[in-house]
C-alpha positions as a Markdown table, in Angstrom:
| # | Residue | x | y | z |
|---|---|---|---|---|
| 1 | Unk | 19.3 | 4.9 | 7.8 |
| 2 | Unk | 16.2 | 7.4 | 8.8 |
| 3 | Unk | 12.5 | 5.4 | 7.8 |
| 4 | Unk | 11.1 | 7.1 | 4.5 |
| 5 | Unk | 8.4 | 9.9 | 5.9 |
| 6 | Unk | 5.1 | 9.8 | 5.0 |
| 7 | Unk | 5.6 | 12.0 | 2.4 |
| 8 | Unk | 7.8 | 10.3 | 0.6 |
| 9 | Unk | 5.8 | 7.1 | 0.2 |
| 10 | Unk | 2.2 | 9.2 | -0.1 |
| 11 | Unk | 3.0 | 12.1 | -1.7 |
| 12 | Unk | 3.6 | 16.0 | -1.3 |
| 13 | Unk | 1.5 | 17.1 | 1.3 |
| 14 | Unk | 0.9 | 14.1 | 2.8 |
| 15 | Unk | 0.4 | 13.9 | 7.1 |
| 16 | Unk | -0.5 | 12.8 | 9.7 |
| 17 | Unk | -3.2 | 14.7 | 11.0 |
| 18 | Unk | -4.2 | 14.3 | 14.6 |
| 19 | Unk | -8.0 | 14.1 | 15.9 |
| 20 | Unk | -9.9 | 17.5 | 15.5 |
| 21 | Unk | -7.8 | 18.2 | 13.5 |
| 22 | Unk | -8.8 | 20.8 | 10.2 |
| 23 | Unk | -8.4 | 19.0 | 7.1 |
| 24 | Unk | -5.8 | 21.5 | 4.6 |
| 25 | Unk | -7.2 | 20.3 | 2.0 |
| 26 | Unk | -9.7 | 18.4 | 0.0 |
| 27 | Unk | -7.8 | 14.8 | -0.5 |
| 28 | Unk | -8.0 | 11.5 | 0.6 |
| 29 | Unk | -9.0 | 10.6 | 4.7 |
| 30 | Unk | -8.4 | 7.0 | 5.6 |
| 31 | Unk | -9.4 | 6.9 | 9.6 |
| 32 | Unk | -7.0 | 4.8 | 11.8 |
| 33 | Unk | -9.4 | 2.0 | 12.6 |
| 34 | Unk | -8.8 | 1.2 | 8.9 |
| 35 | Unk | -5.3 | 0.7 | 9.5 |
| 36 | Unk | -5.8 | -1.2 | 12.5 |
| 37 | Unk | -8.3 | -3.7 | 11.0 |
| 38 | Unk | -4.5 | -4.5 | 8.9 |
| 39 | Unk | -2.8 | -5.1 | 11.4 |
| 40 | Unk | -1.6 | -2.1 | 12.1 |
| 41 | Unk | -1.4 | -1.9 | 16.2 |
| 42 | Unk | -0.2 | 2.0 | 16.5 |
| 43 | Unk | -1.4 | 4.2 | 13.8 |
| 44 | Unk | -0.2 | 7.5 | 15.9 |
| 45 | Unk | 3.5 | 6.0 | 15.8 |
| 46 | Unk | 3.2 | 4.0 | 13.0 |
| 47 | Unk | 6.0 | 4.6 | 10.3 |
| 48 | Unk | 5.3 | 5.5 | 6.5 |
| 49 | Unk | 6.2 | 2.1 | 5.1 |
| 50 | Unk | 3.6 | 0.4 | 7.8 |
| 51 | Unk | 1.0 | 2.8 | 6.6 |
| 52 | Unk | 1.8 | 1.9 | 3.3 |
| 53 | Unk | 1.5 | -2.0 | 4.0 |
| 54 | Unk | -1.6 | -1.7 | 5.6 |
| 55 | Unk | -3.2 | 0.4 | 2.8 |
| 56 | Unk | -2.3 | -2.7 | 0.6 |
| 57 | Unk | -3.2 | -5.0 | 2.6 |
| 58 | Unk | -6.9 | -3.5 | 3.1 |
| 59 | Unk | -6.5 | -3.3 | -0.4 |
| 60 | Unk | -5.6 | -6.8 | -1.6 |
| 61 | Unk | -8.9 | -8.2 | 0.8 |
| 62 | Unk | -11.4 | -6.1 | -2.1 |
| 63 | Unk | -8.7 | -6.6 | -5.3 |
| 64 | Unk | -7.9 | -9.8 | -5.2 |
| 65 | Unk | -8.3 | -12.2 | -8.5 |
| 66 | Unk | -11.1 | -13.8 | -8.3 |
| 67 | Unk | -12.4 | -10.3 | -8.1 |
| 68 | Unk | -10.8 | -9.4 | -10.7 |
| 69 | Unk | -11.4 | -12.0 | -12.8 |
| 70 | Unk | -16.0 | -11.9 | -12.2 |
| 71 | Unk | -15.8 | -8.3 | -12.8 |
| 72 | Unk | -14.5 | -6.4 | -15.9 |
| 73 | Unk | -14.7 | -3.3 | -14.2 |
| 74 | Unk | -11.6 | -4.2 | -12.0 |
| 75 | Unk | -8.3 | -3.2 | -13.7 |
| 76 | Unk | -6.3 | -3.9 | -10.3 |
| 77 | Unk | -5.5 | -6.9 | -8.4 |
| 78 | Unk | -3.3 | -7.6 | -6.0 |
| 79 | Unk | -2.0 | -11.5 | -5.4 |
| 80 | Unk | 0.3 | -13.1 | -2.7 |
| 81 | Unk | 3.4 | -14.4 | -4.0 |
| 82 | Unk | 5.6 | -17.2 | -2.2 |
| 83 | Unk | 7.6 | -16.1 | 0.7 |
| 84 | Unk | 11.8 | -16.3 | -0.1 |
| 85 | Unk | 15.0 | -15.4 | 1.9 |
| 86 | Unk | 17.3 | -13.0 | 1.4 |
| 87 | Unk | 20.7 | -12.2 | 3.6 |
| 88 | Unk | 21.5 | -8.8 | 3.9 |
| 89 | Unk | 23.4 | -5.9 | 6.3 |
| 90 | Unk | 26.8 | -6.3 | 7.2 |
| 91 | Unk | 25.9 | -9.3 | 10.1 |
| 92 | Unk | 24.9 | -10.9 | 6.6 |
| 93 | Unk | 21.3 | -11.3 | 8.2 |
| 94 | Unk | 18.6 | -13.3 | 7.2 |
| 95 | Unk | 14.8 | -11.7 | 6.1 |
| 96 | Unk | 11.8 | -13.4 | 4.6 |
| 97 | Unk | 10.5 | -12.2 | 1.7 |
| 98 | Unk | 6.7 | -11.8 | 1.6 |
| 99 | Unk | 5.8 | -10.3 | -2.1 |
| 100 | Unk | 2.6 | -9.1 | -2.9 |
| 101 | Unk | 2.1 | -8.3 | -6.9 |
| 102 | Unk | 0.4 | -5.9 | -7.5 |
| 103 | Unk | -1.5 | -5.9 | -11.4 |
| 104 | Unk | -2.3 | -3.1 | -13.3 |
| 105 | Unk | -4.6 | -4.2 | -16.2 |
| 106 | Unk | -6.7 | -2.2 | -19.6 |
| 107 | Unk | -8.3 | -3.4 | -21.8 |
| 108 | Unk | -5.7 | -2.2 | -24.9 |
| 109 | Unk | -1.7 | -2.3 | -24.3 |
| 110 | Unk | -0.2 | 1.2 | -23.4 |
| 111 | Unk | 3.2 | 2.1 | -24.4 |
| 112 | Unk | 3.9 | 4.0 | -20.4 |
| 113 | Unk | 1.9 | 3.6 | -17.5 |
| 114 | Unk | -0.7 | 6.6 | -16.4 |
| 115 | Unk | -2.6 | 6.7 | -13.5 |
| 116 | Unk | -5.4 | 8.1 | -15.3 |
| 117 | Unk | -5.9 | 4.4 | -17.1 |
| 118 | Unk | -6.5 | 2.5 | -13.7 |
C-alpha cells in the first residue's frame, strides 16, 4: 500500500515547502530542526505519518500530565501507554505497539467533540 501523503494526515493544503520557498498562505510553519530535535533524521524525505509522530512527540514533552494536572489552562495531555504486540501481514509478522493517548479535557461534558473547545 502507498504511505498516506501529507495531506491526508495534515489537512487540505498541506506541503512540504522547500527553503526560500514563498509561503501560499497564512497557516501554520513548523521548521525541520523541530522535527529533527524528535527524532526525525530526514525531514526532506520524511513520510506523512513520521511528520505526524514527531509533531506528537514534540508535543507530548510540553502536554504531558503533570503539566496538565499544575495548570488549569491545559485541556490536552498526552501520556505513554505500555508497549504490546500485535502479528499482522500475510508472513503473520510481529510489531510492537507503542501507544501514546492522547486527552482532550473541558471543564463541562460535550455531547461531540469540537476543535474550538481545546
Amino acid at each position: 500500500m502507498t504511505q498516506p501523503t501529507i495531506e491526508n494526515i495534515l489537512g487540505a493544503g498541506a506541503k512540504r515547502l522547500v527553503a526560500d520557498n514563498s509561503v501560499p498562505s497564512s497557516g501554520l510553519f513548523i521548521p525541520d530542526s523541530a522535527l529533527i530535535v524528535a527524532g526525525l533524521s530526514d525531514p526532506a524525505t520524511a513520510t506523512a505519518q513520521q511528520y505526524l509522530a514527531a509533531i506528537i512527540i514534540n508535543a507530548q514533552k510540553f502536554l504531558n500530565l503533570e503539566a496538565f494536572d499544575t495548570d488549569t489552562n491545559r485541556s490536552i495531555y498526552i501520556e505513554t501507554e505500555l508497549p504490546t504486540f500485535i502479528n499482522r501481514g500475510e508472513n503473520n509478522d510481529r510489531y510492537q505497539l507503542n501507544s501514546l493517548s492522547i486527552n482532550l479535557a473541558k471543564l463541562s461534558p460535550a455531547t461531540s467533540l469540537k476543535a474550538n473547545d481545546y
